[in-house]
VOMAR-60018 format. One line per field, with one value per residue (C-alpha): x, y, z; residue in three letters; residue number from 0. Coordinates in steps of 0.25 Angstrom, whole numbers, plus 5000, padded with zeros to 4 digits. Layout:
REM VOMAR-60018
x <- [X ...]
y <- [Y ...]
z <- [Z ...]
residu <- [ALA ...]
num <- [NUM ...]
END
This chain:
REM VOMAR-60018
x <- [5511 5514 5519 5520 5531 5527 5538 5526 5527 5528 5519 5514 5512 5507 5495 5488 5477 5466 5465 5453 5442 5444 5430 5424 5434 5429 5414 5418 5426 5415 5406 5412 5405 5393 5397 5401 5409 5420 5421 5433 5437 5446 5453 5455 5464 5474 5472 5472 5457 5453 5464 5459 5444 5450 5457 5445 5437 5448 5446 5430 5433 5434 5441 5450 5459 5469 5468 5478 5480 5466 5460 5454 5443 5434 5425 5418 5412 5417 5415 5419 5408 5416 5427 5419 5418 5431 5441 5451 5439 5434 5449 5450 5436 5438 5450 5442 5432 5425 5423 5410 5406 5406 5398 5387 5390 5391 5377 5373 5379 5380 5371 5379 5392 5399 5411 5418 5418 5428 5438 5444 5446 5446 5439 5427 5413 5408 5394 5392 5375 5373 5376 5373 5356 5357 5359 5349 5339 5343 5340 5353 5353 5366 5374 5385 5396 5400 5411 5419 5412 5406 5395 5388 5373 5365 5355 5349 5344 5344 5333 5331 5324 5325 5336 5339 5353 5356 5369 5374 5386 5394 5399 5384 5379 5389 5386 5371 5371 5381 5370 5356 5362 5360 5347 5333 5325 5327 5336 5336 5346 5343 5354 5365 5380 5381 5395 5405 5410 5396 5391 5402 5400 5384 5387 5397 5386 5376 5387 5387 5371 5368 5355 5359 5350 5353 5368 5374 5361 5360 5346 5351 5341 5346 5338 5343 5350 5353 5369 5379 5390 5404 5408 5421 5420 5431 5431 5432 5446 5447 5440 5446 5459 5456 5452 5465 5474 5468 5468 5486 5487 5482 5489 5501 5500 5500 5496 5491 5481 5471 5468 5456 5447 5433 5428 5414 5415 5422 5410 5414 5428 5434 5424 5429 5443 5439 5432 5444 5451 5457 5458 5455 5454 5447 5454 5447 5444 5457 5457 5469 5473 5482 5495 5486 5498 5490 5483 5467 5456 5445 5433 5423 5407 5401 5396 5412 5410 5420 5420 5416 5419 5410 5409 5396 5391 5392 5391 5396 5410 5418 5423 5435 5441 5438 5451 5458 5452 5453 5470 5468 5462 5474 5479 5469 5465 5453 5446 5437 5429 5430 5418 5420 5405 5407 5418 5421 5437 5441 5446 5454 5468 5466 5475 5487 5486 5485 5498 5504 5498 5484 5473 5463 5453 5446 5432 5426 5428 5420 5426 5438 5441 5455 5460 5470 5484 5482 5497 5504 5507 5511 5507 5520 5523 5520 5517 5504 5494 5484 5471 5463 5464 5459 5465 5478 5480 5476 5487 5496 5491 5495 5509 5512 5508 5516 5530 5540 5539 5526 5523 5508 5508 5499 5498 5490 5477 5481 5484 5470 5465 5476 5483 5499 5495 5512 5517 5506 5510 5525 5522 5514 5527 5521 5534 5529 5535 5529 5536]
y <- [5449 5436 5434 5422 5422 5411 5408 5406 5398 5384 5373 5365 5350 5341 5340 5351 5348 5359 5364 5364 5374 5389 5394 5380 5382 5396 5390 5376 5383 5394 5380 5374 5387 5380 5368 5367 5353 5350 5352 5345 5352 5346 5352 5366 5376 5382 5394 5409 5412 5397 5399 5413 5407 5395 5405 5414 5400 5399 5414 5410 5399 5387 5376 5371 5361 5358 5342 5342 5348 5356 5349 5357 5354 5365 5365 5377 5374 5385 5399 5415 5422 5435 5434 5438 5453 5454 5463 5450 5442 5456 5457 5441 5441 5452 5446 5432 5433 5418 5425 5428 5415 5413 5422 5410 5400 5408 5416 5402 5395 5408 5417 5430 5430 5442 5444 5456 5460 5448 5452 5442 5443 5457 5450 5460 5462 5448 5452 5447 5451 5437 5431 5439 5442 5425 5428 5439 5429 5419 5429 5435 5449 5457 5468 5475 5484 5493 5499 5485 5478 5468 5459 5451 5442 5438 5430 5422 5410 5410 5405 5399 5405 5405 5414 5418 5421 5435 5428 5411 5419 5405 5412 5418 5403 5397 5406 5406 5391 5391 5402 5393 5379 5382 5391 5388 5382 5380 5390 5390 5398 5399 5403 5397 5394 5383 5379 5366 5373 5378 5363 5358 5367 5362 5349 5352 5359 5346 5337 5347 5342 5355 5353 5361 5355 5359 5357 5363 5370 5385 5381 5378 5373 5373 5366 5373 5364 5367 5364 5358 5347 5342 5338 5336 5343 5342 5353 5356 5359 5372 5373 5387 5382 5370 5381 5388 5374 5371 5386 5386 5373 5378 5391 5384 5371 5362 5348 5349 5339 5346 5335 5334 5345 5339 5341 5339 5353 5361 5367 5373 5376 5364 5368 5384 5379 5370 5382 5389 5377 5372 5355 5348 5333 5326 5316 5310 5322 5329 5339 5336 5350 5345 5354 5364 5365 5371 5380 5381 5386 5394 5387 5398 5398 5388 5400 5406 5417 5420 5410 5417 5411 5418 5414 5409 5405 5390 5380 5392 5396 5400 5415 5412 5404 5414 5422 5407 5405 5420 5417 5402 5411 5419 5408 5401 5404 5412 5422 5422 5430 5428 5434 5436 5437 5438 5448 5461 5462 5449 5450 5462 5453 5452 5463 5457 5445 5458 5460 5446 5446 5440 5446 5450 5458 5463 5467 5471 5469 5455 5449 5448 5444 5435 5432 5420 5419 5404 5404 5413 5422 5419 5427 5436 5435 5447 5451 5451 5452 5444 5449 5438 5423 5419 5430 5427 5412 5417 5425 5414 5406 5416 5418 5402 5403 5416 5418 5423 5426 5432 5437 5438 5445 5445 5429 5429 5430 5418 5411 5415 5404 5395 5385 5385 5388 5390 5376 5370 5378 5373 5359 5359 5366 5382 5390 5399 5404 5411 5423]
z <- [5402 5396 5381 5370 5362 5349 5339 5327 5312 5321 5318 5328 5334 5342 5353 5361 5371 5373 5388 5396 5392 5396 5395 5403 5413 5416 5418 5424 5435 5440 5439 5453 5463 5459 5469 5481 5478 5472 5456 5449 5435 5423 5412 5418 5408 5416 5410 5415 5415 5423 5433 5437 5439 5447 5455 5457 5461 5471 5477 5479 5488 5477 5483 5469 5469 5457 5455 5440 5430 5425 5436 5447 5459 5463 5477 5480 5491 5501 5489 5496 5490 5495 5486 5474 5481 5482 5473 5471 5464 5457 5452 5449 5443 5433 5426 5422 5413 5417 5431 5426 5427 5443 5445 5441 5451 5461 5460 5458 5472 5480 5475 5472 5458 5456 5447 5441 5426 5421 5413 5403 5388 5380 5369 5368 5380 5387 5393 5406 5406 5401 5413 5423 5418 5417 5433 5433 5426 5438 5448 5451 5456 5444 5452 5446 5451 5437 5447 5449 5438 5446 5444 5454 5455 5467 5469 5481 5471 5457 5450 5438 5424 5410 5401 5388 5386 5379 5375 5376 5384 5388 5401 5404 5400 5411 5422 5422 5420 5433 5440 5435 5440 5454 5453 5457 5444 5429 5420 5406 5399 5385 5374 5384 5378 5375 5374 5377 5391 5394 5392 5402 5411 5411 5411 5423 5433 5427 5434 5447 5447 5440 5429 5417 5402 5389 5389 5376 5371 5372 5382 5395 5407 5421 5433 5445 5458 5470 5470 5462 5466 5461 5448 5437 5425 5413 5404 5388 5382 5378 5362 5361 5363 5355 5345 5347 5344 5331 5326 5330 5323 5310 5311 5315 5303 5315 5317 5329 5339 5348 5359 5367 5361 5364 5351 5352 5359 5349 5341 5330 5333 5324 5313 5314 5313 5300 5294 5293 5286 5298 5299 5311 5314 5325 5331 5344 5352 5347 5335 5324 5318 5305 5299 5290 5282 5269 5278 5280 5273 5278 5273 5268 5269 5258 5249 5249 5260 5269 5282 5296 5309 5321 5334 5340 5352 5353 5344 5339 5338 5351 5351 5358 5344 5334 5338 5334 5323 5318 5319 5311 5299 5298 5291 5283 5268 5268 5275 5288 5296 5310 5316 5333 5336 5351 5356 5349 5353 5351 5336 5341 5340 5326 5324 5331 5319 5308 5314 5311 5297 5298 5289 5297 5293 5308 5303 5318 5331 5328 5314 5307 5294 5292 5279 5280 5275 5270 5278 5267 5275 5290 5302 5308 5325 5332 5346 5351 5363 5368 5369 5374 5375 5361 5354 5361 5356 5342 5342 5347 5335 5327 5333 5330 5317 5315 5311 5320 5335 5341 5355 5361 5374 5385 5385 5397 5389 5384 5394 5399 5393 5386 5395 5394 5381 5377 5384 5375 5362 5363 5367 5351 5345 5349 5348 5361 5371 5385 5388]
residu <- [UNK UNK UNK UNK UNK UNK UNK UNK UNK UNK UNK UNK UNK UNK UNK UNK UNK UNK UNK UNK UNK UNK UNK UNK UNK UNK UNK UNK UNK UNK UNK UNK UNK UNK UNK UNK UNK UNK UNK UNK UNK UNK UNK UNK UNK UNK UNK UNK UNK UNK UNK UNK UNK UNK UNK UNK UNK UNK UNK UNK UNK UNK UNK UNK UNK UNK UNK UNK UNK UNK UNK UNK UNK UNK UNK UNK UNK UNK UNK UNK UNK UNK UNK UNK UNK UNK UNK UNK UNK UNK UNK UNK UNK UNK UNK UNK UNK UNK UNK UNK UNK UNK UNK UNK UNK UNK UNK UNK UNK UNK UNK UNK UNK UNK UNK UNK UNK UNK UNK UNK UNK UNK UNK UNK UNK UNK UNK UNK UNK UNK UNK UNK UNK UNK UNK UNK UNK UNK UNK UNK UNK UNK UNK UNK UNK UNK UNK UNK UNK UNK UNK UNK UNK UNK UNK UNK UNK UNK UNK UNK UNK UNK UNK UNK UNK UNK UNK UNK UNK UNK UNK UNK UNK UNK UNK UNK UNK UNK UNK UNK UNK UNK UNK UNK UNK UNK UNK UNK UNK UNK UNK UNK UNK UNK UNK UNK UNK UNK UNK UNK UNK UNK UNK UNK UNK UNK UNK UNK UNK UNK UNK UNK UNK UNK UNK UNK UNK UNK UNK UNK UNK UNK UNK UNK UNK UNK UNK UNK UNK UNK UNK UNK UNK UNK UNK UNK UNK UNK UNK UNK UNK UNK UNK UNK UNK UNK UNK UNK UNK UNK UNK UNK UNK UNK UNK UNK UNK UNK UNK UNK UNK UNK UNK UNK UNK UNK UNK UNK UNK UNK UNK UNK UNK UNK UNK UNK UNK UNK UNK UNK UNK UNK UNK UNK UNK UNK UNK UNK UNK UNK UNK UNK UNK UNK UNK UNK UNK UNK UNK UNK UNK UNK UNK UNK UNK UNK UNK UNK UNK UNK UNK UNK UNK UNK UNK UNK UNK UNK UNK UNK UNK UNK UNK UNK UNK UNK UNK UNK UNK UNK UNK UNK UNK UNK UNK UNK UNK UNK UNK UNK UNK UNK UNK UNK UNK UNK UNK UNK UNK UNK UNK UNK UNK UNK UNK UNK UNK UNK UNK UNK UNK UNK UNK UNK UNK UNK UNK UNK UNK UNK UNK UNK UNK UNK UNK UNK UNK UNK UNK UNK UNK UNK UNK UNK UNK UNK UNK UNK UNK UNK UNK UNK UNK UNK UNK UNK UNK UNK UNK UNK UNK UNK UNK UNK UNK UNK UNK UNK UNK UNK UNK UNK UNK UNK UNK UNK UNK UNK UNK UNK UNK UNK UNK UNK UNK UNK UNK UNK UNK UNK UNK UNK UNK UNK UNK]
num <- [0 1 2 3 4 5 6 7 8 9 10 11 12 13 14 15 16 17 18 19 20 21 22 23 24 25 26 27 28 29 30 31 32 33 34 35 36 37 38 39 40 41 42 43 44 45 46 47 48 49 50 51 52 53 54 55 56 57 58 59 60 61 62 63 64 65 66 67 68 69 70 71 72 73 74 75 76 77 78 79 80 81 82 83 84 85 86 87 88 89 90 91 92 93 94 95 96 97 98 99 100 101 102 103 104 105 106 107 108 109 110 111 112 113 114 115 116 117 118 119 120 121 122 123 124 125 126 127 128 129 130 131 132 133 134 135 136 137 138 139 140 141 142 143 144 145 146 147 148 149 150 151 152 153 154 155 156 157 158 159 160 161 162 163 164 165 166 167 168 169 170 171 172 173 174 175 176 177 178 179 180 181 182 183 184 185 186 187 188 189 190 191 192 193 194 195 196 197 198 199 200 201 202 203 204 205 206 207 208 209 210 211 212 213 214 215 216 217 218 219 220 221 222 223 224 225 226 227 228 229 230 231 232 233 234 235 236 237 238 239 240 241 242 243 244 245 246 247 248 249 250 251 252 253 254 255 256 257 258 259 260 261 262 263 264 265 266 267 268 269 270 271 272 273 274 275 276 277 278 279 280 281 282 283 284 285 286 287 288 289 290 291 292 293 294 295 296 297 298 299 300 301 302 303 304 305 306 307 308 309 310 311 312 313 314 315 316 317 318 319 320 321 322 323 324 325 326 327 328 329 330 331 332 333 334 335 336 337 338 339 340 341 342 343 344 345 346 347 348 349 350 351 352 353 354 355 356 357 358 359 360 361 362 363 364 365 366 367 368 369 370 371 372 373 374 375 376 377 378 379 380 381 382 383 384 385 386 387 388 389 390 391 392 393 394 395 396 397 398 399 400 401 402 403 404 405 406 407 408 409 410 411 412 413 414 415 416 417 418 419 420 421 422 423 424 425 426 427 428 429 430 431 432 433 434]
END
């Protein structure tokens, strides 16, 4: 098990560039069993969760080819549909939670998916039903195995039909859009996500010769062909991480420039950021964070009340920056409700920044209340464990912006989905330390 050892109470300087997007990367990727020509991809993060899909691309017969740095082609033109009934795949499967999402390209082009429960974060239950009665509704055949936890759909020719999503399920979205774009007919998928990397990956399978309408509306229409070709695709940098850059340069009172953020896609990030007091400045397609050396304010409702930031589906608010912002309010002056609508464990670290002097009041399993310390009082190291991606660089933050030496153990979570994240802390002034 991996550990971080941060010397905390430094402020920091300089330029960081955002990595290529985690959650794209997941969709993007199970994209290319759609073609049997060669798919060429930018901007990969190489990070934990992507290299384990690429691997398990290369276990079903993907021909992949490492052309730079994030740059990777893919041909798979030559798929073994028996790996996916093997233990090593049932094993490999499991331990990926955006596995889930090959199962629609490969019911699509082949005509049978199958994949074991997938593992991932311990953030709180991720239904699958969303995606799987989208293959239903196409005319997939469900079977389940409840003694290996293993799913799998069969059809000889999907067809195309009407749905109304019980969720806009961003994962269940991807991988019915991947299933309808090479069935017979018109799908309509109604209360689709709708978000940035859902929109690439349309626009993606549009460039493939795929007829996907209604790009960035929660009504997607799908006119069914009979194959998809080649293409390049680019993708997003990471808005989490962006999310995560901007909260650790106000924790910090650094002066910090966040390059290539591709702002037009934030949503409502920079505005979440601004409501707790937090300035930001667009400079060209960067984001200027200034030295908040008086601190922030949370700017509370109109009528007085006490600000709450919630998650949403998008435009909404992401999930996956609540536990960031959480950690900046530690500091600000005011109270907020942080309200994680979503997943019912992922609050559950709260307890570890109790520990370092944070005033947290942890209401339920869904909202907690922070009263901020207007940096009177400063947070104190500790030793801590990961629990999952988000939860782990929000206690990083607070491990920078803390004084004394702290310890955060079991780093692989973050490293899940946070490319060389310690060699691009030092090279901004990050006292941190791999051990």
């Amino acid at each position: 098990m991996g550990t971080f050892r941060i010397e905390g109470g430094h402020q920091l300087h300089g330029e960081i560039t955002p990595q290529g997007a985690k959650n794209e990367a997941l969709q993007i990727l199970c994209a290319v069993l759609l073609s049997a020509e060669k798919i060429t991809i930018n901007n990969i993060p190489d990070i934990v969760d992507v290299n384990k899909l690429i691997s398990l691309l290369e276990d079903l017969g993907v021909k992949i080819q490492k052309k730079g740095k994030g740059t990777y082609t893919f041909k798979a033109d030559d798929i073994n549909l028996d790996y996916l009934q093997t233990d090593q795949f049932k094993q490999d499967g499991r331990g990926l939670r955006g596995s889930i999402m090959l199962v629609g390209p490969l019911l699509a082009r082949f005509g049978k998916g199958y994949i074991p429960k997938p593992g991932g974060d311990k953030i709180g239950r991720r239904r699958l039903d969303t995606h799987f009665e989208g293959f239903i509704k196409l005319g997939a055949k469900f079977r389940y195995n409840r003694e290996e936890y293993f799913y799998g759909v069969e059809a000889d020719k999907l067809k195309g039909t009407y749905m109304l999503l019980d969720e806009a399920s961003v994962t269940g979205t991807a991988n019915i859009v991947m299933a309808a774009v090479l069935a017979e007919g018109t799908t309509t998928i109604y209360n689709a996500a709708c978000e940035p990397y859902l929109q690439q990956l349309c626009k993606m399978l549009n460039r493939m010769g795929a007829k996907i309408s209604g790009i960035g509306s929660n009504l997607l229409t799908i006119e069914g062909v009979e194959s998809l070709g080649g293409t390049e695709h680019t993708m997003l940098p990471d808005m989490i991480e962006i999310g995560s850059w901007i909260g650790l340069a106000a924790m910090t009172k650094s002066e910090l420039t966040i390059n290539d953020v591709s702002w037009d896609d934030l949503g409502q990030i920079p505005n979440a950021f601004q409501k707790l007091g937090i300035q930001l400045e667009r400079r060209g397609d960067d984001i200027f964070i200034p030295k908040h050396e008086n601190g922030y304010e949370v700017q509370n409702y109109i009528d007085g009340s006490i600000l709450t930031i919630a998650d949403a589906p998008w435009p909404g608010l992401t999930p996956d920056l609540l536990s960031i912002l959480l950690v900046v309010a530690i500091q600000a002056k005011g109270e907020v409700v942080i309200h994680q609508k979503m997943f019912e464990s992922r609050l559950f670290f709260v307890d570890k920044l109790i520990d370092m002097g944070a005033k947290i009041i942890l209401c339920d399993p869904h909202r907690a209340t922070v009263i901020g310390h207007n940096f009177q009082s400063t947070l104190k190291a500790t030793t801590m464990v990961s629990p999952d991606i988000r939860a782990g660089v929000s206690l990083l933050i607070a491990a920078l912006s803390a004084k004394g030496t702290s310890t955060i153990n079991n780093i692989e979570q973050i490293d899940r989905g946070y490319e060389n994240i310690d060699e691009r802390l030092r090279a901004i002034g990050a006292k941190i330390v791999r051990v």
